[in-house]
Each structure stands twice: as structure tokens, then as C-alpha cells.
C-alpha positions as CSV (number, residue, x, y, z in Angstrom):
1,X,-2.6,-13.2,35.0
2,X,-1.6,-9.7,35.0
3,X,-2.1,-6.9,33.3
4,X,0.8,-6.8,31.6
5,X,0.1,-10.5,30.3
6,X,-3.4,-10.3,29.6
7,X,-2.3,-7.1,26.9
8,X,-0.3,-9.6,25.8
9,X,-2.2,-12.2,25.3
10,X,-5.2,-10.2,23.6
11,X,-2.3,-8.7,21.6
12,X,-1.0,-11.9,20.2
13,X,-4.3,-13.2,19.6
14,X,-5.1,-9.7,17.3
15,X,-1.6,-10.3,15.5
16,X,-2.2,-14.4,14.9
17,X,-5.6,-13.6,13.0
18,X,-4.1,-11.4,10.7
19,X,-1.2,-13.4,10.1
20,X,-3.9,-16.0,9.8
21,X,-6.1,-13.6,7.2
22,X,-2.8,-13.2,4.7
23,X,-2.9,-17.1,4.5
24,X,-5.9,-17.0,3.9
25,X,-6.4,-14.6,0.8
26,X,-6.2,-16.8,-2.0
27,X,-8.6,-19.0,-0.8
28,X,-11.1,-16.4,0.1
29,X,-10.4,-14.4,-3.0
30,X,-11.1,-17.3,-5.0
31,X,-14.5,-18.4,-3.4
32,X,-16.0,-14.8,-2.9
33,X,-14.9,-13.4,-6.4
34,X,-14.0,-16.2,-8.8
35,X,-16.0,-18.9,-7.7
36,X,-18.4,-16.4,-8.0
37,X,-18.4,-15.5,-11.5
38,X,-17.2,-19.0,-12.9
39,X,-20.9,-19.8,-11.5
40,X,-22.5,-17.4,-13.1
41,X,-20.9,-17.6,-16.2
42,X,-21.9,-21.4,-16.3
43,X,-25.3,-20.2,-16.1
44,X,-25.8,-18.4,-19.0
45,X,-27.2,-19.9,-22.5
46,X,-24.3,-20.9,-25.0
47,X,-25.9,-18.2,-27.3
48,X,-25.1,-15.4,-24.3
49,X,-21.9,-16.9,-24.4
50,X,-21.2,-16.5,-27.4
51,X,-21.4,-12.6,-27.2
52,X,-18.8,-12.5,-25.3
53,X,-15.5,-14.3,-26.2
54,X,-13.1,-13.8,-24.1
55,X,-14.7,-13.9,-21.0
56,X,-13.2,-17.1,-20.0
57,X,-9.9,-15.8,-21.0
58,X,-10.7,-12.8,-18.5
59,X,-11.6,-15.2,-15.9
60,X,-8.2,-17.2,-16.1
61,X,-7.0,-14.2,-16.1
62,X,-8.4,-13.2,-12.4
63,X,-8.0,-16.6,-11.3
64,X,-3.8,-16.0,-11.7
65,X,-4.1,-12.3,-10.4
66,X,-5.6,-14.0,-7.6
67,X,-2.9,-16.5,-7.3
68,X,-0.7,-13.8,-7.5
69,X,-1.6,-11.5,-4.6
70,X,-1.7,-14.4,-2.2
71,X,1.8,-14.8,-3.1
72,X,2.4,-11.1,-1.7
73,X,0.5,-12.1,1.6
74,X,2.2,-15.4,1.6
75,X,5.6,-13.4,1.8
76,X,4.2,-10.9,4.4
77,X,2.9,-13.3,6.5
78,X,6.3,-15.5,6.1
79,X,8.2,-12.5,7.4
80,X,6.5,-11.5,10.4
81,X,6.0,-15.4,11.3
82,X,10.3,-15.0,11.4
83,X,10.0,-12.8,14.6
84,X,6.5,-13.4,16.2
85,X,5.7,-17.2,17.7
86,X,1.9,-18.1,19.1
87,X,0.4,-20.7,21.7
88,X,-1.9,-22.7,20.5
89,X,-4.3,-21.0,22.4
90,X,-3.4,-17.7,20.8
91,X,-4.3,-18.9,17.3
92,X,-7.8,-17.2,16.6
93,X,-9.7,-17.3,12.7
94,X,-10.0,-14.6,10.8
95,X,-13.6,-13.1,10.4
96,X,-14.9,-11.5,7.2
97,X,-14.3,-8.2,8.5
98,X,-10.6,-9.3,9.2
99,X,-10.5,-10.5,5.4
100,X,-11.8,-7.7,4.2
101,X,-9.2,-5.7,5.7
102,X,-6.6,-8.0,3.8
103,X,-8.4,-7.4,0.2
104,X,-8.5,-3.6,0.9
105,X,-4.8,-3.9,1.8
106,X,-4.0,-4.4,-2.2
107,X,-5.4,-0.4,-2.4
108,X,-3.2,0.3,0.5
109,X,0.1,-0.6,-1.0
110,X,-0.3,0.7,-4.0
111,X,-1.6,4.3,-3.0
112,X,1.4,4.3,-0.7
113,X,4.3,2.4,-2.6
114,X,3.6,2.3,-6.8
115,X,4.8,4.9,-9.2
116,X,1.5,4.8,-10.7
117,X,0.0,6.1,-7.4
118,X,2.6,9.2,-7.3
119,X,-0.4,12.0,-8.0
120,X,-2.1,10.9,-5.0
121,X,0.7,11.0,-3.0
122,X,1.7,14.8,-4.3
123,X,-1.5,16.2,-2.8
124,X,-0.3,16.2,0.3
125,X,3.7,15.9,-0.2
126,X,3.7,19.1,-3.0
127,X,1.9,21.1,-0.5
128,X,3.6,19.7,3.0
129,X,7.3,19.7,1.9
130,X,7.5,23.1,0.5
131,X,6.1,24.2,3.8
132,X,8.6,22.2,6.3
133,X,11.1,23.8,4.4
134,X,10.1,27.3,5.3
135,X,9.9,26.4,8.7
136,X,12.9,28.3,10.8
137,X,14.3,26.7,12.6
138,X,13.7,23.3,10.7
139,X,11.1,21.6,12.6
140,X,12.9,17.9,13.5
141,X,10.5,15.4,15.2
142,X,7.5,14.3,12.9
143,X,4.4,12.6,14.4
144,X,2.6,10.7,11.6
145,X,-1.1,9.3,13.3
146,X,-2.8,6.6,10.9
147,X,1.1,5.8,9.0
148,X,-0.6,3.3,7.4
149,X,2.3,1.0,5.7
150,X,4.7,3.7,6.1
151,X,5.8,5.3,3.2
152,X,5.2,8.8,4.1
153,X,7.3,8.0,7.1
154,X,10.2,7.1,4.7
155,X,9.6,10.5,2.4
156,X,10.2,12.6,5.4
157,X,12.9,10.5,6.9
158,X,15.8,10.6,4.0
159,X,14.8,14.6,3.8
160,X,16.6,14.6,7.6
161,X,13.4,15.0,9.4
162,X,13.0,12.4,12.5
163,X,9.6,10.4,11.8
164,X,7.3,8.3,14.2
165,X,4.6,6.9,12.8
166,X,1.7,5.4,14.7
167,X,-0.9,2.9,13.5
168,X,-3.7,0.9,15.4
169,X,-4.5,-1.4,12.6
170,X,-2.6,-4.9,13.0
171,X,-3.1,-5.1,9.5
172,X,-1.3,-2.2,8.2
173,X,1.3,-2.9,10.9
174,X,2.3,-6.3,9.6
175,X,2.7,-4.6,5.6
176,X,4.5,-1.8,6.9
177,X,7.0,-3.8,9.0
178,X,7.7,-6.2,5.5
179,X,7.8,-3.1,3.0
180,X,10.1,-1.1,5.3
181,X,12.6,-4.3,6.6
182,X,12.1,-6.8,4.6
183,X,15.1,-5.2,2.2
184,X,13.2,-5.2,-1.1
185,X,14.5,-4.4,-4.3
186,X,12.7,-1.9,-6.7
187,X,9.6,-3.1,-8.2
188,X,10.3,-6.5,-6.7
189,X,7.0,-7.3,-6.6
190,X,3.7,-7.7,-8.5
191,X,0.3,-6.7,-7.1
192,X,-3.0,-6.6,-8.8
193,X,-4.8,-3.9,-6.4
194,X,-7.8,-3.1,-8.6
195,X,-9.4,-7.0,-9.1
196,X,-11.9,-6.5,-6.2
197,X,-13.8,-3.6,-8.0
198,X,-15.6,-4.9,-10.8
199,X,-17.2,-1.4,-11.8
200,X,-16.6,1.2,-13.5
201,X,-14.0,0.2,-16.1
202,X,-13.5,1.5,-19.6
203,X,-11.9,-1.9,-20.5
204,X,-11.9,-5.3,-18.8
205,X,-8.1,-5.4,-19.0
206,X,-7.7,-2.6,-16.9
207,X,-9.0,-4.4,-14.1
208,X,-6.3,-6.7,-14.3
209,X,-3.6,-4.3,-14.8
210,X,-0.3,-5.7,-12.7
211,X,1.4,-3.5,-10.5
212,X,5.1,-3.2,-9.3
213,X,6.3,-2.0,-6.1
214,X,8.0,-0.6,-4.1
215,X,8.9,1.8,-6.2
216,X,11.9,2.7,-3.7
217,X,14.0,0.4,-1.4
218,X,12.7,2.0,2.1
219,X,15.4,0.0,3.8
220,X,18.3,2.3,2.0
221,X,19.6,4.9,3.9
222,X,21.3,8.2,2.6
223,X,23.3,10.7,4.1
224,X,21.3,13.3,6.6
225,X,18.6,10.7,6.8
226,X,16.5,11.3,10.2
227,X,15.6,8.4,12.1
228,X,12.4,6.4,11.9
229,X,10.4,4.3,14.3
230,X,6.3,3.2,14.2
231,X,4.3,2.8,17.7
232,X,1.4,0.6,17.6
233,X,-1.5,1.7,19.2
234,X,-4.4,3.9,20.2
235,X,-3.4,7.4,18.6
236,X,-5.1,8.7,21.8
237,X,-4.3,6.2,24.2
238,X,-0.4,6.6,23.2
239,X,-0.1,10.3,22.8
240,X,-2.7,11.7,24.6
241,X,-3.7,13.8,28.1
242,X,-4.1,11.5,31.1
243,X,-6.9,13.6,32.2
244,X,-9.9,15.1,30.8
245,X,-10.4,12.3,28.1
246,X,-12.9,9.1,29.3
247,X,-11.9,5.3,29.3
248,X,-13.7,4.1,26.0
249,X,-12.6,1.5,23.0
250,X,-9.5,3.9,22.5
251,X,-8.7,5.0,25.9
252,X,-7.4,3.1,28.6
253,X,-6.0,3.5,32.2
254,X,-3.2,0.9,32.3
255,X,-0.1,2.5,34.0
256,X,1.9,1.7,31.2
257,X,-0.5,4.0,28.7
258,X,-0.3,6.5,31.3
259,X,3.5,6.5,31.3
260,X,3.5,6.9,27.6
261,X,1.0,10.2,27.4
262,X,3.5,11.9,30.2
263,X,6.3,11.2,27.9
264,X,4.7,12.3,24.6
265,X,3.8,15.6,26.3
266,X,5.1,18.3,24.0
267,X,7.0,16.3,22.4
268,X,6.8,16.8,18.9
269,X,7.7,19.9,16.5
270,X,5.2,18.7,13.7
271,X,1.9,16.4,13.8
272,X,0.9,15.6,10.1
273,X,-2.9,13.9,9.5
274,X,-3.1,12.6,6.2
275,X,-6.5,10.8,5.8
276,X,-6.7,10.0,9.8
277,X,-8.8,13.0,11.2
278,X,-12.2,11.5,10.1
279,X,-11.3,7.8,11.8
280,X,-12.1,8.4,15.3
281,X,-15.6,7.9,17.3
282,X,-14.6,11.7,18.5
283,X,-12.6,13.5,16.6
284,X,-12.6,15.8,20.1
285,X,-10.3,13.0,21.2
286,X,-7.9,14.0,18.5
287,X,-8.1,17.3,18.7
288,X,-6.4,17.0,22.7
289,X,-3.8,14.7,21.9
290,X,-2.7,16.9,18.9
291,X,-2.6,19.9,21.4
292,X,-1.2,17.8,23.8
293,X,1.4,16.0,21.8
294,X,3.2,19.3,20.1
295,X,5.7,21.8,21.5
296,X,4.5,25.4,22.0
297,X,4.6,26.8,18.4
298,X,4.4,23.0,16.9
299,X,2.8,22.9,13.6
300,X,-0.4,20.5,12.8
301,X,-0.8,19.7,9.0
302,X,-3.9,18.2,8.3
303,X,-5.0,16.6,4.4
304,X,-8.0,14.4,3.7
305,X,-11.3,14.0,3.7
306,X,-14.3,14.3,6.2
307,X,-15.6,10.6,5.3
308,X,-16.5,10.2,9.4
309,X,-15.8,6.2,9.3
310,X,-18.6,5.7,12.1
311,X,-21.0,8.2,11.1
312,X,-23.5,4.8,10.0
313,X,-22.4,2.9,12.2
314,X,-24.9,2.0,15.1
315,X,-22.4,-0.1,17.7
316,X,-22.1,1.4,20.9
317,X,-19.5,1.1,24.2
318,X,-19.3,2.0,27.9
319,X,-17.5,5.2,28.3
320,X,-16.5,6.5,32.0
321,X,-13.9,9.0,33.7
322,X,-11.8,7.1,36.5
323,X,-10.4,9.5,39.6
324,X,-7.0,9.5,39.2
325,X,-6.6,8.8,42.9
326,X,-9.1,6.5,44.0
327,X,-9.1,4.4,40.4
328,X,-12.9,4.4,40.5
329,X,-15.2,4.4,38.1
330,X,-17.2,7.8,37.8
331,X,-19.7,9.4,35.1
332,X,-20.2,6.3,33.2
333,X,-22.0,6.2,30.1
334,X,-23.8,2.7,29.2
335,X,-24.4,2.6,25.2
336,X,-22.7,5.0,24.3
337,X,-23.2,5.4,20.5
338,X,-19.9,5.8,18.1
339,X,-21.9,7.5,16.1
340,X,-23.1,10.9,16.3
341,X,-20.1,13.8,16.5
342,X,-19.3,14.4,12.9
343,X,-18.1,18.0,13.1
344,X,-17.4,20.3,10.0
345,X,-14.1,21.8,8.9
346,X,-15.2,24.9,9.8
347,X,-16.4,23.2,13.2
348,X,-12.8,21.9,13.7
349,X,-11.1,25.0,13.0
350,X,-12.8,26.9,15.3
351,X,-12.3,24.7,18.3
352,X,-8.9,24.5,17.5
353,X,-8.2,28.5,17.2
354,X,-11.1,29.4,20.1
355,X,-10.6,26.9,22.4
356,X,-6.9,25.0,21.7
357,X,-4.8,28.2,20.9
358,X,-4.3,27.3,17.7
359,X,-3.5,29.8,15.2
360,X,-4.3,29.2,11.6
361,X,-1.6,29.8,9.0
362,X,-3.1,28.3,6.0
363,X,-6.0,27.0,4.2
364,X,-7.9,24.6,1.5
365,X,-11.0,22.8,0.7
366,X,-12.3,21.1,-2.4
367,X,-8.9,19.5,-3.1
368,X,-9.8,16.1,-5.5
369,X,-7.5,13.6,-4.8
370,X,-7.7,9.7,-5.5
371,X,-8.1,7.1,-3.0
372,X,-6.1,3.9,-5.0
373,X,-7.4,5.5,-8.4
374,X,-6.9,3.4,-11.2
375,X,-4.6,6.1,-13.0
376,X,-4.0,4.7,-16.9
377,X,-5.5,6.7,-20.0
378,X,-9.1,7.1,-20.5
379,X,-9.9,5.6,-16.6
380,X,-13.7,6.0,-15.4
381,X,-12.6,4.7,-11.9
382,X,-14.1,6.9,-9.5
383,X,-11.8,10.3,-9.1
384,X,-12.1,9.9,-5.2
385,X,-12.3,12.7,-2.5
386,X,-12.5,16.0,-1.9
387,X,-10.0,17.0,0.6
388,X,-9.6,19.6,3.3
389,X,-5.6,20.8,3.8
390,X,-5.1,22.9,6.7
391,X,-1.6,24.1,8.8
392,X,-2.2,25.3,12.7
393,X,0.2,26.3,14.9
394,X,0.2,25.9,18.5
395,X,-0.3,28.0,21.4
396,X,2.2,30.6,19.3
397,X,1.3,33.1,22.4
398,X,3.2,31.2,24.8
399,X,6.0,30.3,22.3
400,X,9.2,30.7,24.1
């Protein structure tokens, strides 16, 4: 087997268990959190019961939300099953972490697709847009790293700029391919994103509150609209230097990867982060490819939190530099924790301005913004992050 084959292979194998994880959901959802709770409810005195009414009205009630998000996964899964076919030997069951990926996929969609979810969306879109637009000459290629299921992609598109999104997560690859092809109609669909948080609510209803999306039809196109793609992949493995950076989880040497950094080389007029900076082993990593990826005088607009998503977590992995000549192995590192460089803003800005030739052009911190915030009146859900929204431009110097 060749390379080629084998990335594949291990490729198919990563897309069959999510497919396999969205066929799953109902089933899981109903024996980790209904099951659950019909348990414990049964094993409570009548006279506890009794002080609560309607909880078995409430649990019928979760029981059909349930029902009803597996049809959503049903319909995903259906539509990537139209273009994708597996060996048997391909076919690979989900793990819990896999399924827990699927539930948190509810929060996904509707941050990124309900009307409800607008507010969260507008921190970063009612500072970002007003910006592109000063930009002179408009600023045309858009890298998006961490598109998620797409929808800031499709924002950016119909207002003529020309988007590429790029994702690593199967998961959010297989939603954004259905919400952006799969020609839905406006609020075509009903979600219920909030039923796997049971705290925090003001009222029990609330939990179950249904949710409609899209609230657009992605697939229409309007005059001016720029064009849009998604790569799937490694944001550093796809876009970044082919030296300088060491083979690790995120990073490899295949010739085709190689290929792809050389192309990607100032390629792009505008990198935009939103939530993605803090989702990397090293966010040093990230740092290169952004300076690698834009055009002299490209612009990098960060918004999010710092919420370093390895900062507890004690795996490790075999990092190493290869000569680009020889292919050997050199300076290898055996256990090489993931955690362990969580840098600062001020950390980050610095590197990028002393070391990266970035010039800094504007500034916030302590911006609140929602994460999938339950957003009706009185809500006690949690009000979510505080963010860090920075623009840099590059190597303005040596801007020709």
C-alpha cells in the first residue's frame, strides 16, 4: 500500500465513524440522558413525586426532542452516505469521545445557523465587516482556519469576498457539507441544541426550547457573490512552512502536504481566526502558517477566547525535524507533552510585531460573547467568554 492509499484508507475509516456516530445519536442520547433520569425518577417516593407534576410530562418531552435531533443526523448522515461509499473493512464504531463530538454538534449549528444565535455571531461580524470594508484596495481571498460548519464562510462570500474555509474536524466537515449543499429551505429544520445541559435554567421549558435553521439558504447565490470552497485538514499541515516546523500529530512530511504549503505561500489577502487560535498543542505552529499564508501587507483578524483546549490535557506524541534532503529523522522528541505552551495575548502580540513583522492596527480584550447561549428573556445560562479581537498586518515594510 502506498502512501497515497494508506491516507486514504485512515481517511475513510475517520469519515465512516462519524457517519456511524450521527446514526447513532438517538440511541446514545436516549441511554446516557433519558434513560438516565426515567431511572431516577422511578426511584423516588410517590410523595417526592408528587411535588413535582409535570416532570413526566418534561421527560416525554426530552424523549421527543431526542427523537427529534436524531432525525437531523439521520438526514446528515443520509447525505454524505449519497457521495462517500466504505469497505467493510473501513467501517470503524464510534467511541464516546466521537459521540460526544455529535451532541456538542447541536451547539454548533445553532451558534453558526439560528436567528436566535445572531448576537454571538455580531461580535466578530459588527467588528470584522466594517473593517474589510475600509480596506483599499478591497482585500479578495479570505482564509477562514477552524470554519466550523461554514456559515461565516457564506457571510463573507455573498459580500464578494472569495472564502476558503478549512476544518480538521470530520465532524464539522460532514454538517458543513449538508447545511451548505444540501439546498435547504429557511428554517427547514428543527433542532433542540440546549437538551444536554441540564443546569442553569430559569424554567424547565427552556431547555426544551425548539430551534429553526438555517436561517438562510447558503446554497443561493446573489449577484457579486465571491466563490467559496472548504479544505479539510491540518491548518498547519495545509497552509504552512515546509521548514522550520517539526513532524508531530498536525504536521506531516507526505509530498503531497508539501506541495500544498508551497502553494499556499502568500497566498491570501486576509486570515480571519474566530475561536481557533487557542485549539492548537502550539499556537507557535499558528503563528508561522498565518505569516506564511498572507501576502505582504495581508491582514490577520483574530476574535475569541484564550480557552488553550490542551492546557489539562496530559497525552503526549513524538515530535522530530526531518532533513529535507536525506528524509531522515533528526532532533526527535519522545513524549512530548501537548500541554504546556499557553501564551498570553500580550505574549502573542509581541511575537507577532517583534519577531513576525507584524504591525498592530487594532485592539480589544474583555469582549463577552456567548458560546451557544441560550438567548430568550430572563436566561441564567452561562453568558460565555471573554474574547480578545485583534487586526495585524503583515510584513507592511516590505509591502510592494
Amino acid at each position: 500500500m502506498d502512501e497515497n492509499e494508506f491516507d486514504n484508507q485512515r481517511e475513510n475509516k475517520a469519515v465512516a465513524r462519524v457517519i456511524i456516530s450521527f446514526l447513532k445519536y438517538e440511541e446514545y442520547a436516549l441511554k446516557e440522558i433519558y434513560n438516565l433520569r426515567v431511572k431516577k425518577w422511578e426511584s423516588i417516593s410517590d410523595r417526592q413525586k408528587d411535588m413535582v407534576p409535570n416532570y413526566t410530562k418534561y421527560l416525554a418531552n426530552l424523549k421527543a426532542a431526542i427523537i427529534e435531533n436524531g432525525k437531523f443526523f439521520r438526514s446528515v448522515a443520509e447525505y454524505a452516505l449519497q457521495s462517500i461509499s466504505f469497505e467493510p473493512g473501513e467501517i470503524v464504531q464510534p467511541n464516546d469521545l466521537d459521540m460526544s463530538k455529535t451532541c456538542s454538534l447541536l451547539t454548533q449549528v445553532y451558534r453558526e445557523w439560528s436567528a436566535e444565535a445572531i448576537s454571538e455571531r455580531n461580535c466578530l461580524n459588527s467588528r470584522l465587516v466594517p473593517f474589510l470594508k475600509t480596506l483599499s484596495p478591497p482585500k479578495a481571498d479570505i482564509l477562514i482556519p477552524g470554519c466550523g460548519t461554514g456559515r461565516l464562510l457564506v457571510d463573507l462570500s455573498r459580500m464578494g469576498y472569495n472564502c476558503e474555509g478549512n476544518e480538521f474536524s470530520y465532524h464539522m466537515l460532514l454538517v458543513s457539507q449538508y447545511m451548505l449543499n444540501a439546498g435547504l429551505l429557511q428554517n427547514q429544520i428543527i433542532i433542540y441544541p440546549f437538551i444536554h445541559c441540564f443546569s442553569h435554567w430559569k424554567k424547565i421549558e427552556d431547555q426544551l426550547s425548539p430551534i429553526k435553521v438555517p436561517d438562510i439558504e447558503a446554497w443561493s447565490s446573489n449577484k457579486g457573490m465571491g466563490s467559496m470552497s472548504i479544505c479539510a485538514g491540518s491548518f498547519v499541515d495545509c497552509y504552512g512552512r515546509n521548514q522550520g516546523t517539526k513532524i508531530s500529530s498536525h504536521y506531516t512530511f507526505s509530498r503531497r502536504m508539501q506541495l500544498s504549503r508551497a502553494k499556499a505561500e502568500n497566498s491570501k489577502d486576509v486570515v480571519v481566526t474566530n475561536f481557533f487560535i487557542d485549539t492548537g498543542s502550539n499556537i507557535l505552529d499558528y503563528l508561522d502558517t498565518i505569516g506564511h499564508v498572507l501576502k505582504p501587507g495581508g491582514i490577520w483578524c483574530n476574535f475569541g477566547p484564550l480557552l488553550y483546549h490542551f492546557e489539562n490535557d496530559h497525552g503526549v506524541e513524538t515530535t522530530y525535524e526531518v532533513n529535507p534532503y536525506s528524509g531522515f529523522q533528526d532532533k526527535i522528541n519522545d513524549y512530548t507533552p501537548l500541554m504546556g505552551l499557553e501564551l498570553s495575548s500580550d505574549d502573542i502580540i509581541s511575537i507577532a510585531t517583534n519577531h513576525l513583522d507584524f504591525e498592530l492596527i487594532r485592539r480589544e480584550s474583555g469582549i463577552l460573547c456567548g458560546y451557544g447561549r441560550y438567548a430568550g428573556p430572563e436566561s441564567c445560562a452561562m453568558p460565555g467568554y471573554m474574547c480578545h479581537y485583534w487586526i495585524l498586518k503583515s510584513n507592511p515594510t516590505n509591502e510592494s
